[in-house]
C-alpha positions as a LaTeX table, in Angstrom:
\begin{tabular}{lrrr}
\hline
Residue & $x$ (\AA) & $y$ (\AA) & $z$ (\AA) \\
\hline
Unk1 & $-9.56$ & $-13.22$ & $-34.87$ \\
Unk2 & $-9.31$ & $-9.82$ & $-33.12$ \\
Unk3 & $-5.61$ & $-8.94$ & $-31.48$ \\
Unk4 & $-6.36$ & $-7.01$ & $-28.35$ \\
Unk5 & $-4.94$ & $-4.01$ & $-28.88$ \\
Unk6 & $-1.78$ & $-2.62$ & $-26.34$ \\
Unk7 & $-0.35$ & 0.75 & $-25.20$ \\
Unk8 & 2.78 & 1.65 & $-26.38$ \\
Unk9 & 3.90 & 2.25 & $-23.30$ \\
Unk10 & 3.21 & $-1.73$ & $-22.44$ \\
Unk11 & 5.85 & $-2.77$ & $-24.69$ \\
Unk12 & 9.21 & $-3.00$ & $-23.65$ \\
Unk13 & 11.68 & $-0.34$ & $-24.77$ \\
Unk14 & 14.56 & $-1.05$ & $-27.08$ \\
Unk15 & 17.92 & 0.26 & $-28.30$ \\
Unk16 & 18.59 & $-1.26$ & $-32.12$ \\
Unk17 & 21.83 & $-0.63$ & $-33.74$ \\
Unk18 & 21.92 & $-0.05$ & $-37.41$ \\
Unk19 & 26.00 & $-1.43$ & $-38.82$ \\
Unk20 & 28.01 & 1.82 & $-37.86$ \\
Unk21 & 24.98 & 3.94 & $-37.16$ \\
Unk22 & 24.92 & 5.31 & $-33.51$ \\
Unk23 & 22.49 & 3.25 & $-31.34$ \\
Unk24 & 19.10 & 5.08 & $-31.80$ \\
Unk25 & 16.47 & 4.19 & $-28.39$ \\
Unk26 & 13.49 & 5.78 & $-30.12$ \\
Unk27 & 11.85 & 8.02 & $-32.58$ \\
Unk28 & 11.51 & 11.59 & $-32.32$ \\
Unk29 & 9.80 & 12.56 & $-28.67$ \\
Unk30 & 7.73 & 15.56 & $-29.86$ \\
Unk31 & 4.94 & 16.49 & $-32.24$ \\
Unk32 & 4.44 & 20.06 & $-33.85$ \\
Unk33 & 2.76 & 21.28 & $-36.64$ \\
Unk34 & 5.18 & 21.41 & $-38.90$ \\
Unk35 & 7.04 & 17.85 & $-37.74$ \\
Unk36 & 4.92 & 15.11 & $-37.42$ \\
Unk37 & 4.79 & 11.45 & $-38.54$ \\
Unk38 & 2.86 & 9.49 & $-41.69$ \\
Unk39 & 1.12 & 6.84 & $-41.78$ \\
Unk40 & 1.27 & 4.99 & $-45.29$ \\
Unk41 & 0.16 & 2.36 & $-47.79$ \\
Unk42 & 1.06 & 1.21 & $-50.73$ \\
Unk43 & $-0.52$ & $-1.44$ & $-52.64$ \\
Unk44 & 0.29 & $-3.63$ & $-55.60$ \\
Unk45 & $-1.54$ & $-3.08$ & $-58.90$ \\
Unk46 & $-4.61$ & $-5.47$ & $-58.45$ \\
Unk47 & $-3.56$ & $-6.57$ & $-55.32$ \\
Unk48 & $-1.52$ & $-8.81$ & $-56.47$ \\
Unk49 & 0.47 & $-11.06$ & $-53.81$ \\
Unk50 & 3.84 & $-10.79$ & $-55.09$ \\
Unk51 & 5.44 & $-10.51$ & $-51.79$ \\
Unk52 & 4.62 & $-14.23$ & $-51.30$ \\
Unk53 & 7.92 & $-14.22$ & $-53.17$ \\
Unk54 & 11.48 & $-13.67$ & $-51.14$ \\
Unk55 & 13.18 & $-11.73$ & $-54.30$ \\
Unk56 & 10.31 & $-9.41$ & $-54.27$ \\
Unk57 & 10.08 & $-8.89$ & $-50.64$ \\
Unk58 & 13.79 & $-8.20$ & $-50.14$ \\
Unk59 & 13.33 & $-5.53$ & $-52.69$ \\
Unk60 & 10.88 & $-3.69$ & $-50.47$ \\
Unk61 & 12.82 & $-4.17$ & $-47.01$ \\
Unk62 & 16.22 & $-3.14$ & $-48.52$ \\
Unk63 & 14.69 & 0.40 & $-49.81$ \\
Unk64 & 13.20 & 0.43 & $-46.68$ \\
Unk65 & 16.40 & 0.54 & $-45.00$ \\
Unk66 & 18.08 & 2.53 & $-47.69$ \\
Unk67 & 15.29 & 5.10 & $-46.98$ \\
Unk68 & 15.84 & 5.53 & $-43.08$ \\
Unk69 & 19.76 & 5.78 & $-43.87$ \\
Unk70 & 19.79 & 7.98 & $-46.59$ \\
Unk71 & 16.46 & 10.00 & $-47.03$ \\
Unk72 & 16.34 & 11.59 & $-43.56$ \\
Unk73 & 13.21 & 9.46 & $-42.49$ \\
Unk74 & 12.53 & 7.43 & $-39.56$ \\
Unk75 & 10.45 & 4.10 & $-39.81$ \\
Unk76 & 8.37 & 4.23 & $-36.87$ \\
Unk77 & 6.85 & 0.84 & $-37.76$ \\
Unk78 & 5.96 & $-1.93$ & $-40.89$ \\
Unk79 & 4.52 & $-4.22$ & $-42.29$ \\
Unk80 & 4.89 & $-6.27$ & $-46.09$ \\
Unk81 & 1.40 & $-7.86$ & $-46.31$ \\
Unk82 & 1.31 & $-10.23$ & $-49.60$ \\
Unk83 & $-0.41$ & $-7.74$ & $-51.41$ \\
Unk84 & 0.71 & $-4.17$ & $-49.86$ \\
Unk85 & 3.18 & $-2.47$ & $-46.92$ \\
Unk86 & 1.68 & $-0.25$ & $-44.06$ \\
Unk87 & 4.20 & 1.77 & $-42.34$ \\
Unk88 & 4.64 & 4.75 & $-40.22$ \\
Unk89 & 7.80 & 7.08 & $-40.98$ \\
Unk90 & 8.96 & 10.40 & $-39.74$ \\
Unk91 & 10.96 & 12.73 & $-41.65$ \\
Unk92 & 13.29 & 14.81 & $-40.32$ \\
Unk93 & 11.72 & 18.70 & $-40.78$ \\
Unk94 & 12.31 & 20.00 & $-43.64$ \\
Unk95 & 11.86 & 16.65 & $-45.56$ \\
Unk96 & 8.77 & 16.47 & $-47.64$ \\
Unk97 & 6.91 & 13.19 & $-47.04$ \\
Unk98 & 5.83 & 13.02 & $-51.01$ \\
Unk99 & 9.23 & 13.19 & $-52.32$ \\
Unk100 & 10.54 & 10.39 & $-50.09$ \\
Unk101 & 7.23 & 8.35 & $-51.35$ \\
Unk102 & 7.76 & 8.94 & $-54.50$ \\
Unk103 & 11.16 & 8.05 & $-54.71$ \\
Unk104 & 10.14 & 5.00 & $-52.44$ \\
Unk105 & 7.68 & 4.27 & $-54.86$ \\
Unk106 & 9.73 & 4.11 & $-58.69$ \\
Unk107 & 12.50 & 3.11 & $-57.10$ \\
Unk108 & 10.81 & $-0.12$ & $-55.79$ \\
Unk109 & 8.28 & $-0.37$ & $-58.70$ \\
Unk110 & 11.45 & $-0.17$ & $-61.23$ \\
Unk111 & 13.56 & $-2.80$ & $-59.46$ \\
Unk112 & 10.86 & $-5.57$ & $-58.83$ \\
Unk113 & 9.68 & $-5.09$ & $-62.47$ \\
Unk114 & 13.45 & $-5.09$ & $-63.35$ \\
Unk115 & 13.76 & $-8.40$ & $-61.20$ \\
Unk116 & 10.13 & $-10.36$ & $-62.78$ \\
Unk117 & 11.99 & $-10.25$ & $-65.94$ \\
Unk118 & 14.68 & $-11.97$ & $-64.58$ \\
Unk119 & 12.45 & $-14.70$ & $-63.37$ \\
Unk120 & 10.40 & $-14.60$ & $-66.17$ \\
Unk121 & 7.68 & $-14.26$ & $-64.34$ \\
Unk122 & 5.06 & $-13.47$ & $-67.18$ \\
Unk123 & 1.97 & $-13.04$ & $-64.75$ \\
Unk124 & 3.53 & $-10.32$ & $-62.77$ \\
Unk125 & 4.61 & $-8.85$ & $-65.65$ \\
Unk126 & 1.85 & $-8.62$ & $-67.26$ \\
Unk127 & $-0.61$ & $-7.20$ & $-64.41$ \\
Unk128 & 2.32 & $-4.01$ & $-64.14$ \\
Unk129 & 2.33 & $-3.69$ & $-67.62$ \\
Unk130 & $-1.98$ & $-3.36$ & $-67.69$ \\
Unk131 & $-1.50$ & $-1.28$ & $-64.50$ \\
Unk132 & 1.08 & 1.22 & $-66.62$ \\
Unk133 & $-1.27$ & 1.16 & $-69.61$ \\
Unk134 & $-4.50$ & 2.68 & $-67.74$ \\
Unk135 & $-1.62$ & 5.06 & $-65.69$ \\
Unk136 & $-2.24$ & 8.77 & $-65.55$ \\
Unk137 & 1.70 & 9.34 & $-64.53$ \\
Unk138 & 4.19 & 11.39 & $-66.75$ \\
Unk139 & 6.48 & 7.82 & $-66.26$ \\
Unk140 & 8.44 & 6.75 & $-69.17$ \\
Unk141 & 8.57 & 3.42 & $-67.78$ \\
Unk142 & 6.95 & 0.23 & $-69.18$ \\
Unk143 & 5.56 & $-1.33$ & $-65.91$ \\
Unk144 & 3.80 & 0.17 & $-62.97$ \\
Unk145 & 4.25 & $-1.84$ & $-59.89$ \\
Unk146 & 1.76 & 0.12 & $-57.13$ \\
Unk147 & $-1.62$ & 1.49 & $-57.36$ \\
Unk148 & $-1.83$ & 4.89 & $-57.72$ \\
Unk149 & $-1.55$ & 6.82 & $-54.14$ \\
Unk150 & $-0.32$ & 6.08 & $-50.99$ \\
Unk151 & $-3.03$ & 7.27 & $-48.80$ \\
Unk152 & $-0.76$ & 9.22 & $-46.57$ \\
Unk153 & $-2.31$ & 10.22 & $-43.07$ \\
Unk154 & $-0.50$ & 12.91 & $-40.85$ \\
Unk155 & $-0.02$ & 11.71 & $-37.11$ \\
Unk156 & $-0.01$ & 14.49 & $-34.67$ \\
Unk157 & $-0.39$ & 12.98 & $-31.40$ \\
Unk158 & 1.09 & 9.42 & $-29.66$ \\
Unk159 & $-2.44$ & 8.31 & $-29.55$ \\
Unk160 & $-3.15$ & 8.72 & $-33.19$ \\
Unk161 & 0.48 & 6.97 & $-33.64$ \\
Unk162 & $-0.58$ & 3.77 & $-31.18$ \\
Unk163 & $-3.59$ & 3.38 & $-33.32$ \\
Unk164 & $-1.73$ & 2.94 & $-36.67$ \\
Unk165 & 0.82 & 1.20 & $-35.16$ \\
Unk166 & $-1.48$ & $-1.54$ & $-33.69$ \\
Unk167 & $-3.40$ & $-1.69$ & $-36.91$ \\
Unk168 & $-0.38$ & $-2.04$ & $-38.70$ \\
Unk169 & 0.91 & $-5.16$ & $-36.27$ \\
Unk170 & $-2.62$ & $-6.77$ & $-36.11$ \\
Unk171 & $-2.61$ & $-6.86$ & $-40.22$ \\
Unk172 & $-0.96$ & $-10.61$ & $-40.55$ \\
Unk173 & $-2.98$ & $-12.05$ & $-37.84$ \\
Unk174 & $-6.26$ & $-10.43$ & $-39.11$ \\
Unk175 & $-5.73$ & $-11.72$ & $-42.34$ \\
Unk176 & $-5.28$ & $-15.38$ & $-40.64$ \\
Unk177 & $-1.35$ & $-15.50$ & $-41.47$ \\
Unk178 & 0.21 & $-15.49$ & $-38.15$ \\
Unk179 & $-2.08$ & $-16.23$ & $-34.66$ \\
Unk180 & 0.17 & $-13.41$ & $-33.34$ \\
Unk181 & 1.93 & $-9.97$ & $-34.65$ \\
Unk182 & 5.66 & $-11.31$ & $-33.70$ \\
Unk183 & 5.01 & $-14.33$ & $-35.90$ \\
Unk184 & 5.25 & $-12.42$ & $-38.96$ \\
Unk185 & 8.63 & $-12.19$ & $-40.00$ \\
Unk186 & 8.50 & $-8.88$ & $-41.93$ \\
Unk187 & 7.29 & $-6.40$ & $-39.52$ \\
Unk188 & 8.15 & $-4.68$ & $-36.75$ \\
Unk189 & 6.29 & $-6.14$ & $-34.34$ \\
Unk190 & 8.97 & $-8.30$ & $-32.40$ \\
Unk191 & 10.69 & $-4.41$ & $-32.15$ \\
Unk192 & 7.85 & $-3.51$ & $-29.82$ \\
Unk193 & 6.67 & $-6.84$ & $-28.57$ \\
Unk194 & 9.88 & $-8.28$ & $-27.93$ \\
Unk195 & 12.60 & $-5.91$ & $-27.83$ \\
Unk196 & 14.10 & $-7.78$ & $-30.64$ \\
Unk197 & 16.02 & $-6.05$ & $-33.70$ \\
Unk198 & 14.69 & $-6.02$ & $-36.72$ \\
Unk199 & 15.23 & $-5.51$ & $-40.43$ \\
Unk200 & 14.63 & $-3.12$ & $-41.47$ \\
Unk201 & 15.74 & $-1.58$ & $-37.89$ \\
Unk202 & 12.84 & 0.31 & $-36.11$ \\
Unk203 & 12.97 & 3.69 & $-34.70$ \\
Unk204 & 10.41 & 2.79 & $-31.61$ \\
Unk205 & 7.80 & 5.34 & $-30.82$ \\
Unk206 & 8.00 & 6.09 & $-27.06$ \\
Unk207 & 5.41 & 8.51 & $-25.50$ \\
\hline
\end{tabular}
């Protein structure tokens, strides 16, 4: 099924509030050369789908939060696909994108790996212990959760920005999951479609 694809400036505009965090109408207004927005992937070693699981997926959408509180990042949009996350984030300048992947990235890979040997769960385990073993990274670490990369793209103009956004939206419905982007609980679709709040909260990219 192909999701017609919408303006940004068709969707209705929102104001999210974040706990004690002032309220926050939408992302940053202007693109430069040296501040600009990402748009990123990261994708489970073997594409597994352990984000059919709740424990794993809460993992994923409380860094997510963590990172636009803490790391000096907006998060422009999302999406936690069963197998991999698409997002758009903007750091603040002076931020370097890689860092706050990276960090993103262990941090994540080192709790959910941390949290399948709680559950036991010996299938996980042992595709992020194969994907560690055939690792080129200087990690000390037993497992590797994500593929290597994040296939960071730079996003200089609004257009660029509704592009990846609507790609990121469309992913559930493409993939035959939801019959429309709002459906799709972790995303942040209803943000844009619906004005709703969402969690993670979403910095909405206004032109």
């Amino acid at each position: 099924m192909q999701l017609p694809l919408k303006r940004i400036s068709d969707y209705p505009a929102v104001r999210l509030q974040d706990d004690n965090e002032a309220l926050m109408p939408h992302a940053y207004q202007i693109f430069t050369e040296s501040h600009y927005a990402y748009f990123i992937t990261c994708t489970v070693a073997n594409w597994r789908p352990i984000f059919t699981q709740a424990p794993y997926r809460q993992i994923v959408l409380d860094s997510l939060n963590y990172l636009r509180k803490h790391k000096r990042t907006q998060l422009n949009a999302y999406v936690i696909m069963p197998t991999h996350l698409h997002a758009v984030m903007w750091p603040e300048e002076g931020v370097n994108e890689s860092d706050v992947l990276r960090d993103f990235k262990r941090f994540t890979s080192r709790s959910i790996s941390k949290e399948a040997l709680r559950l036991g769960d010996q299938d996980a385990l042992s595709t992020f212990a194969g994907a560690r073993a055939s690792s080129r990274a200087q990690d000390v670490s037993q497992f590797q959760v994500w593929q290597e990369g994040s296939h960071a793209e730079a996003i200089f103009t609004f257009k660029f920005a509704e592009q990846k956004i609507n790609y990121i939206h469309a992913n559930p419905v493409r993939a035959g999951l939801a019959t429309s982007p709002e459906e799709w609980p972790c995303s942040s679709a209803r943000a844009y479609h619906c004005g709703e709040e969402t969690y993670p909260p979403t910095d909405v990219l206004l032109p």
